[in-house]
N, C-alpha and C positions, 0 to 999 in steps of 0.2 A: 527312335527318332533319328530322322536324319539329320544330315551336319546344318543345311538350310533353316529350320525347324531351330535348332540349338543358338543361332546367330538371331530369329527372329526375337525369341525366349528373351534372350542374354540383350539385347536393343531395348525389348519392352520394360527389362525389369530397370535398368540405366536411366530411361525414358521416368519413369515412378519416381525411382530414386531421387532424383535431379528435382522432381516436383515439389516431391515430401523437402528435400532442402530448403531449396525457394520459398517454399508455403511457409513452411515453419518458421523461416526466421521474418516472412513477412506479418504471420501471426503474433509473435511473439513479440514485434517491435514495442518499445514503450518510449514515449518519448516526454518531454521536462513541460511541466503544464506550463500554460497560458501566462501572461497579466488577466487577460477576463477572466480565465479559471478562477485563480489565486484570487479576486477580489471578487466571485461569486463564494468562493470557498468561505473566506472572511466576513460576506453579507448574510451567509447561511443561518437561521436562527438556531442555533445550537442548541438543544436539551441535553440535560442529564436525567439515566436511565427514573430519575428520583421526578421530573419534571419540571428542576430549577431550570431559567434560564443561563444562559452563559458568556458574559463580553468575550465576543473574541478580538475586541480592541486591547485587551489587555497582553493580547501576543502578538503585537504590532512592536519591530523593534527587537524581537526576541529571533534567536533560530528553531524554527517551530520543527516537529519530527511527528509528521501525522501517519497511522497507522488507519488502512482501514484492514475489519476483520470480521467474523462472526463464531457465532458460538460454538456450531457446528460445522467449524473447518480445524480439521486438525493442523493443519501448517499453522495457521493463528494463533491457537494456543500455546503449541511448541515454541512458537518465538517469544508469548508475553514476560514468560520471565528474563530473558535476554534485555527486552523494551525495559520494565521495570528495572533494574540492575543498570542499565544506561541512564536512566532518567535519574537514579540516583549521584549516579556519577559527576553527570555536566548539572545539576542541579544548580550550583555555583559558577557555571560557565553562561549563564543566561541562555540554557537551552530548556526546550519545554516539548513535554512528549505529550499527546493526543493521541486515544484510540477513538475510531469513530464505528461504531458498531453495526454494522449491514444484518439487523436482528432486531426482532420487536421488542419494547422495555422492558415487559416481563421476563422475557429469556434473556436480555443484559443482566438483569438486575437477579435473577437466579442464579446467574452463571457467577456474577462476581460476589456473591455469597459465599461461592462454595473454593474460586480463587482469584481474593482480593489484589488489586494490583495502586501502585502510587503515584501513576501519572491519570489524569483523568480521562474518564469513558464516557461518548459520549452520543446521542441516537441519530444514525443516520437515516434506517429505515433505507425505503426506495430510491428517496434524494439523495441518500448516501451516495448509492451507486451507481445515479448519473453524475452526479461530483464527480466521483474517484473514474468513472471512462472521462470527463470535459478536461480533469486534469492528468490523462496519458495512457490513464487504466483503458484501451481499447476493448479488450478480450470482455471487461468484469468481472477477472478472476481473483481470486484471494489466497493469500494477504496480499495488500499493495503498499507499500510505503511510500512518503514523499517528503522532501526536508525542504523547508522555505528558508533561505539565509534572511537576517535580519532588516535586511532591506528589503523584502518583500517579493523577492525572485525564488522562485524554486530551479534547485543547484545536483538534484539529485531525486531519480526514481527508481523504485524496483518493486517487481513484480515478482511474486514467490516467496518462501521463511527467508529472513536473511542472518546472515550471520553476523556476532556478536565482531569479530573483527571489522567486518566490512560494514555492518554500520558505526562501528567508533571512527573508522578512518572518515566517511562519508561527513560524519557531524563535526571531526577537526580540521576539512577542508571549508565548511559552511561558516564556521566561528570564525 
């Protein structure tokens, strides 16, 4: 090739590059839900995998730590025991963990057969996961976390496993 040829190359692949940046982090953006979100989130009739209903007036007040996940995402699972272990934690700090499950009952309710966890689980299905895109989840990808401070603003999102540091720090800025 000639040198012409090598500069055209070297332009087009700079040209990509540049794109794939741009793209990515416009893909990737997530941003802190709504008032609408949060008080669609809050009106959502909540089931557990069991098909009790659920007040979610009773986490009104509280700083809520809602996880969505599914059975079959391995980043979800790697993080529950982290989630669980937290929720233990601030259990006394008026903090409350929510998994919301983007999975049908029966595969919740298999799934946490086989590993029980202590903060509750709960069915999103479908609704789930226009929930979790109305509240920042653009992509729909999983896991997505979201912390509601006790006044009813959400103060924190992340998209992807998160880590046990970086959500204790996240939940002692919310408190």
């Amino acid at each position: 090739m000639n040198r012409r040829q090598w500069i055209i190359i070297t332009l087009i692949s700079l040209l990509a590059l540049l794109a794939g940046v741009f793209s990515s982090n416009w893909i990737s953006k997530i941003e802190l839900a709504s008032e609408p979100a949060i008080k669609a989130f809050f009106a959502n009739p909540w089931k557990t995998p069991d098909g009790k209903t659920v007040n979610s007036a009773d986490w009104q007040g509280k700083v809520l730590v809602v996880n969505f996940w599914a059975s079959w995402c391995p980043p979800c699972v790697e993080e529950m025991p982290t989630l669980d272990l937290l929720q233990k934690a601030f259990l006394q700090e008026n903090v409350v963990f929510v998994g919301i499950g983007i999975d049908s009952p029966s595969n919740i309710r298999e799934f946490l057969e086989k590993t029980p966890v202590s903060y509750s689980i709960l069915i999103g299905g479908l609704e789930g996961s226009a929930l979790a895109k109305q509240m920042g989840n653009a992509q729909g990808a999983l896991p997505f976390t979201v912390i509601i401070n006790s006044k009813g603003k959400a103060v924190y999102s992340k998209l992807g496993k998160i880590s046990e540091d970086e959500l204790r720090k996240a939940i002692k800025l919310a408190i």
